[in-house]
Phi, psi and omega in degrees: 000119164329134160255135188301169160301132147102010169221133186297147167285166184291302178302358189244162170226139203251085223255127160277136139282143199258015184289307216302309223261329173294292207300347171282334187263029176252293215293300171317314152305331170302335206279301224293309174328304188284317164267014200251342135345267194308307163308323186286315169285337181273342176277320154324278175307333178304321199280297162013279193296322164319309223247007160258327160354269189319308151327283200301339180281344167250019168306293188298294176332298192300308185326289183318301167323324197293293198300326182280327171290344177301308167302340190264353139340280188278000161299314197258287163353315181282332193291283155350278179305314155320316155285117167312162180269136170218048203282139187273107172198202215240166167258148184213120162271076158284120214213135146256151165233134202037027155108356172265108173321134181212126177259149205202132200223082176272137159260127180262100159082056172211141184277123187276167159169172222256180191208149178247131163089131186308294202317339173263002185267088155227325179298124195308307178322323193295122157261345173204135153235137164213133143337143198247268171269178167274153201259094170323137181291311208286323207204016149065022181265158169271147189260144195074198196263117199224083156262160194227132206342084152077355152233130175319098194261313170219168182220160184167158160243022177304331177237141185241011102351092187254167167238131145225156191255116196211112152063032178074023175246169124058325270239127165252163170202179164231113189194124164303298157216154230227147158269358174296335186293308178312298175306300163339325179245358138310340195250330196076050186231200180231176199212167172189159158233136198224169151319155164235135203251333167207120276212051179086015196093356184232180214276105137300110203277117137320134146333296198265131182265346196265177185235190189198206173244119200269146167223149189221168181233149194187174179243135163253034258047037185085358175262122184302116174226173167251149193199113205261136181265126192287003176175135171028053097022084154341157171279331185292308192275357175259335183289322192295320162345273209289341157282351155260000177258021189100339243250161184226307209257068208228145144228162187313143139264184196270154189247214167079227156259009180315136181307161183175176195205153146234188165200155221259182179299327177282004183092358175299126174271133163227145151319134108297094186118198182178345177270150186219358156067045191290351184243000151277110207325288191275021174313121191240179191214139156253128169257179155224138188224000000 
């Protein structure tokens, strides 16, 4: 008689083994082993990942603390530069020309116009004064034609040399009339009338013959200055002066010892002069301020 698969005789034994059942729990161990692995590399890269986060937010922090004063640094710099220097004073030239001392007086980053009466040269801002016209012997009136922003204060043409100021900038001429006066009092700017000494390069011949200490308001390399004579001078040897120093254009200021001032880049105050006119009403001035 056939015996089926898997079954036994009366006379047989049947041995169960205990391999079956160990090699299932080696395999369980092995899974729960792979998997406390595999947790264990994965908690691992989260910490990783976590403790560079954290590096890196404080990289950028420490970056911001570094990076912003530099910028407000260089912030303020662009700024600086972006404002001009524009500090107000005057330059002093000592110059000979044919054996003549001549002081040449530039004003820098400053505006003119003209002032009546000593009580305004008090003002801190004036970096150069000088007398401006003359002053009559007979009635202590100013001589010629004189405006002050834009009011007519006396008129005359004794002289034809003029200055005018029309909107801070400038003007010399030589002219019996000029369209600058009318502008001047339509604009609210000033005029003055003074001798004139020198003319296109050539000499103006003057009136008056004696001699003095000469001033003059005149261009220089494009620049308006004053230019004080270092001793006793004709109006004929001080006009040759300034045409041999180049000068094409130049008319008088008032001369001698009247008073005037400059004052230098350092804030230096220096005198001109020594006379200050205290008792003359209409003692006038061009200043630059």
């Amino acid at each position: 008689m056939s015996k089926k698969p898997n079954e036994i005789n009366d006379d047989e034994i049947r041995i169960i083994s205990a391999y079956e059942p160990e090699k299932r729990k080696r395999k369980r161990r092995s899974l729960r082993l792979w998997i406390l692995i595999f947790l264990g590399i994965l908690i691992l890269g989260c910490l990783v990942f976590i403790f560079t986060k954290s590096a890196e937010n404080a990289e950028k922090d420490d970056r911001i603390e570094v990076t912003e004063p530099i910028a407000e640094e260089e912030h303020q710099i662009v700024n600086e530069e972006k404002i001009p220097y524009t500090k107000s004073f005057t330059i002093a030239r000592d110059t000979t020309v044919n054996k003549k001392g001549l002081l040449i007086l530039y004003p820098e980053n400053a505006r003119p116009k003209l002032i009546i009466g000593n009580e305004k040269l008090n003002d801190s801002n004036i970096i150069l004064a000088v007398q401006a016209a003359d002053i009559r012997g007979d009635n202590g009136q100013i001589a010629g034609t004189f405006v002050l922003n834009g009011e007519l204060i006396s008129k005359g043409d004794a002289k034809a040399g003029y200055c005018s100021i029309i909107n801070g900038e400038l003007s010399l001429g030589v002219a019996d009339a000029t369209p600058m006066l009318e502008q001047a009092i339509t604009e609210g700017g000033y005029f003055f009338r003074q001798y004139p000494l020198v003319v296109g390069g050539q000499i103006v011949e003057n009136k008056p013959k004696g001699k003095a200490i000469r001033k003059a308001l005149t261009e220089i390399g494009g620049k308006i200055c004053v230019v004080v004579s270092k001793e006793r001078l004709t109006f004929h040897d001080f006009s040759q002066l300034l045409i041999d120093a180049g000068i094409r254009t130049a008319i008088s200021l008032v001369g001698s010892t009247t008073h005037g001032f400059y004052v230098d880049e350092k804030g230096e105050k220096f005198e001109i002069g020594n006379n200050p006119w205290t008792n003359v009403e209409f003692v006038n001035y061009i200043i630059w301020e």
